[in-house]
C-alpha positions in Angstrom: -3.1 -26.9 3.1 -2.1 -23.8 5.2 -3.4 -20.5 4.2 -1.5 -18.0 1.8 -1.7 -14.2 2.4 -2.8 -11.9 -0.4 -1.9 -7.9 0.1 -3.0 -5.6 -2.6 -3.1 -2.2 -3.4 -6.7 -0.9 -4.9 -6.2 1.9 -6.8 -4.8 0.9 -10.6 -3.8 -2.5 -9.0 -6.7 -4.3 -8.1 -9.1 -1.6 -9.3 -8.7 0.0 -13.1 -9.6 -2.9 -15.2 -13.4 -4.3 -14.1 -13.8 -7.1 -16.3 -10.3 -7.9 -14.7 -11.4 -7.4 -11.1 -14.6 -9.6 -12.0 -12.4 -12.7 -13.0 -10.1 -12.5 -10.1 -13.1 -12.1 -7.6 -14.6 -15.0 -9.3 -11.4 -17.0 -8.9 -10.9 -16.0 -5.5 -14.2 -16.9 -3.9 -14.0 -20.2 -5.4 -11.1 -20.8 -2.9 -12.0 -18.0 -0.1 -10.9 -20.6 3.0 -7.5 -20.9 1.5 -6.2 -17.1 1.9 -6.2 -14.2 3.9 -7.3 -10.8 2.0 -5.6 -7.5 3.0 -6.2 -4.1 1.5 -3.3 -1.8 1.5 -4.8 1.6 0.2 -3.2 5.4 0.4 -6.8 5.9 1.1 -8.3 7.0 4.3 -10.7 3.8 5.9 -13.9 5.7 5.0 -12.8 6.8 1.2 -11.6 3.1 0.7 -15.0 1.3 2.1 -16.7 3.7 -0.4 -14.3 2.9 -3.5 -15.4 -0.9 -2.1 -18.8 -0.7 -2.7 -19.0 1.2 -6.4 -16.2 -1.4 -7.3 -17.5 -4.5 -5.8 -14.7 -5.4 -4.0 -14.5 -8.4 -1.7 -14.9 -8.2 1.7 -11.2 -8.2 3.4 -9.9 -9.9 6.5 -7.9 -6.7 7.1 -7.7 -3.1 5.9 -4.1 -1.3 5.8 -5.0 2.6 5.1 -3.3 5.5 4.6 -0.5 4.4 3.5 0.3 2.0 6.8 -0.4 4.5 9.4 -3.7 2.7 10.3 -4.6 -1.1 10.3 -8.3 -1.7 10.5 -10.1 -5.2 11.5 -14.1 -5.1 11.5 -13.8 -1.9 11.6 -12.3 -0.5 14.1 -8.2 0.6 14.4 -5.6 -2.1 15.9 -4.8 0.0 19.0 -1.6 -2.1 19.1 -0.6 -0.4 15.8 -1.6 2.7 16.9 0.6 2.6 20.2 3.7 1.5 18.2 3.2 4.3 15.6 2.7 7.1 18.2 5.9 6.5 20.2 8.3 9.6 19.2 6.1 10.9 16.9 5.7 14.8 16.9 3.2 15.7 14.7 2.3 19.0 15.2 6.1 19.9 14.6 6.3 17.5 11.3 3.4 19.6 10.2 4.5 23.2 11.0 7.9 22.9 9.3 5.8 21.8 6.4 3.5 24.5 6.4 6.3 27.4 6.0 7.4 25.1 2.5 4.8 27.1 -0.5 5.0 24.4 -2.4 3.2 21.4 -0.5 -0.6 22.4 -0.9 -2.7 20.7 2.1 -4.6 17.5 1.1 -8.4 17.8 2.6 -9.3 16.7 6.6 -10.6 13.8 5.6 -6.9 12.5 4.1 -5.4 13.6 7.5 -5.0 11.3 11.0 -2.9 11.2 13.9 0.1 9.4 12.5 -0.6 11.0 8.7 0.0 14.3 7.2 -0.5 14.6 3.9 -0.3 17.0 0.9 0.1 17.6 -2.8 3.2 18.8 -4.5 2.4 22.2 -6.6 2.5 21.2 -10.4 5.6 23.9 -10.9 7.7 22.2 -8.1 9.9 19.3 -9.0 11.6 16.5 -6.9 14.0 19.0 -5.5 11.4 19.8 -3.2 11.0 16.9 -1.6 14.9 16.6 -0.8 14.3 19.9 1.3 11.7 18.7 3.1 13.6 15.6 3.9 16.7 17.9 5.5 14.1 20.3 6.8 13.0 16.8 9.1 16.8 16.1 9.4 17.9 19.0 11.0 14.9 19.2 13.2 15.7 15.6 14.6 11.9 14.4 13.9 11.0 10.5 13.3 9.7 11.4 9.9 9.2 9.8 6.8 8.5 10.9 3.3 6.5 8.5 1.2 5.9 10.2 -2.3 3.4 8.9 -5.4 1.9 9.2 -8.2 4.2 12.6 -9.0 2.1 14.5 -6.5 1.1 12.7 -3.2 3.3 13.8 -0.2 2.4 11.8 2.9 4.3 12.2 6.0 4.7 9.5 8.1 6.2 8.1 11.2 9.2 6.0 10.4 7.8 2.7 11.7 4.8 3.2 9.5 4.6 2.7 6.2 2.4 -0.4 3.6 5.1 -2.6 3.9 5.9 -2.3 8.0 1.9 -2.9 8.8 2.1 -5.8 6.2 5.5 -7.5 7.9 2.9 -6.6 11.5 0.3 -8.6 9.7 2.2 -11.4 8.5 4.1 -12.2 11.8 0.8 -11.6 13.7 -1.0 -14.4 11.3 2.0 -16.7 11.2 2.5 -16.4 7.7 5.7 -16.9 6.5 7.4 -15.0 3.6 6.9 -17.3 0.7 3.1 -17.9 1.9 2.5 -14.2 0.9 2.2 -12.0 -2.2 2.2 -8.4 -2.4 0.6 -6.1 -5.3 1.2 -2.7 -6.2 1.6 -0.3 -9.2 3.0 3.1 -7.3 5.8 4.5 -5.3 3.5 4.3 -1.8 3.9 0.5 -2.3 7.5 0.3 -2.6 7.9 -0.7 1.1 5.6 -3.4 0.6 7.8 -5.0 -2.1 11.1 -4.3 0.4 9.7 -6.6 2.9 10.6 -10.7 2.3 7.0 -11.8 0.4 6.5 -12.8 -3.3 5.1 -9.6 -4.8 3.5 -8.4 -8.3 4.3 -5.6 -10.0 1.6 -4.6 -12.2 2.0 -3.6 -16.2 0.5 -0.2 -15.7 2.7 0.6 -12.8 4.0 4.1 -12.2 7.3 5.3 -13.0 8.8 5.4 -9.3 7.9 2.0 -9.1 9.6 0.4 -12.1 12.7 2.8 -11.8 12.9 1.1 -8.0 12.2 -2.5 -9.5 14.9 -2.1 -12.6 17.5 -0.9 -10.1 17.8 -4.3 -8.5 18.1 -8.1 -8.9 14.3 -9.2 -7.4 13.8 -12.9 -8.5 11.1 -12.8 -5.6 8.8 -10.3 -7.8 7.1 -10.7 -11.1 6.5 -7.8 -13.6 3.1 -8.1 -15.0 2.4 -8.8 -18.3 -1.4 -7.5 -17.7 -2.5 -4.6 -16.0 -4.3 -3.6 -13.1 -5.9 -7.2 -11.7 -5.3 -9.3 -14.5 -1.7 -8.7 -13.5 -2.6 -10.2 -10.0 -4.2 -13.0 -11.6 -0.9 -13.8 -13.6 1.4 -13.4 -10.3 -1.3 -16.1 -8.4 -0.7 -18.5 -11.1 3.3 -18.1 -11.4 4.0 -18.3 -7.9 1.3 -21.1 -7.8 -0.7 -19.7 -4.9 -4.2 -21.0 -5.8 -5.4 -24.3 -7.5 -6.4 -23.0 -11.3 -8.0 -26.5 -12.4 -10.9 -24.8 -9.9 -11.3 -21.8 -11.5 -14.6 -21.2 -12.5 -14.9 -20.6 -16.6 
């Protein structure tokens, strides 16, 4: 049987609900040689590895951080990645027309990287603000991207990065093919993960963004969650029939 390839989102997707995560680690390892694991976090590599440990996580085959812009495999970054990213990217001018903007508050160091620039949205701004920025990046002529979450994240990307362009790089690299793969998210930083061709999970406790994307379309290919966090995964490996549950352990 060739292998499927699972691509989840940790933060209120597959982490949120332990007693949740437990089961589908359980039912996972039971059929480990059957499925590639892939992270995709808006973490930084470092922050991620930590939440892995205090959440006992399983050990990936791949890690996609910050939001796409890095791709990490025993850790260290895919330089291939990293080369495609950097090609007309500017960032120190993406990052001083966002500076002179009062309302985007600078996210610590340790969120920032060479193809990321990230911030928070003041509480008293509203989504208004981030249609400026967007022209701001228009006028200027810079290969930019907003990606923004959870009603306050603002990364800044390069437009060939994103969750859902270092998942496609994955998938083609591992000879996966679309119906082979599932996707899992809850957030508006994994909407480009469920815009590229792969089965993907929506999960019941899913941001706003997120369902507002997913209700705005016909997606037959995704699943809305009756469960939340990884419970919801669970449910999507059993609809799309990715893994064997006779062998699930009780």
């Amino acid at each position: 049987m060739s292998k499927f390839l699972l691509i989840t989102d940790l933060d209120n997707t597959l982490v949120g609900d332990a007693p949740a995560t437990e089961r589908l680690n359980r039912s996972l390892m039971a059929q480990r040689q059957q499925f590639y694991l892939v992270y995709a976090t808006g973490r930084s590599y470092l922050s991620a590895r930590r939440l892995q440990q205090q959440a006992g996580l399983l050990e990936p085959d791949y890690w996609i951080t910050s939001v796409g812009s890095e791709i990490y495999y025993r850790g260290e970054v895919d330089p291939q990645w990293a080369k495609h990213l950097s090609q007309d990217w500017n960032r120190e001018a993406v990052v001083a027309i966002a500076q002179q903007l009062p309302f985007l508050l600078p996210q610590p160091e340790s969120e920032q990287n060479p193809w990321k620039v990230s911030f928070w949205l003041e509480e008293t701004a509203d989504i208004k603000a981030i249609e400026r920025l967007k022209r701001e990046f228009q006028q200027a002529r810079l290969n930019a991207q907003i990606i923004f979450s959870s009603g306050r994240d603002v990364d800044i990307l390069p437009c060939r990065s994103n969750k859902g362009q270092a998942a496609t790089y994955l998938r083609e690299w591992l000879g996966i093919p679309p119906e082979k793969t599932l996707v899992c998210g809850d957030s508006g930083n994994d909407i480009s993960l469920f815009q590229q061709p792969a089965r993907g999970v929506i999960v019941r406790n899913a941001q706003s963004e997120l369902l507002q994307w997913y209700y705005n379309g016909d997606r037959p290919w995704h699943y809305l969650a009756k469960s939340p966090c990884a419970g919801g995964i669970l449910e999507a490996l059993h609809h799309f029939n990715f893994i064997d549950f006779s062998k699930f352990p009780s």
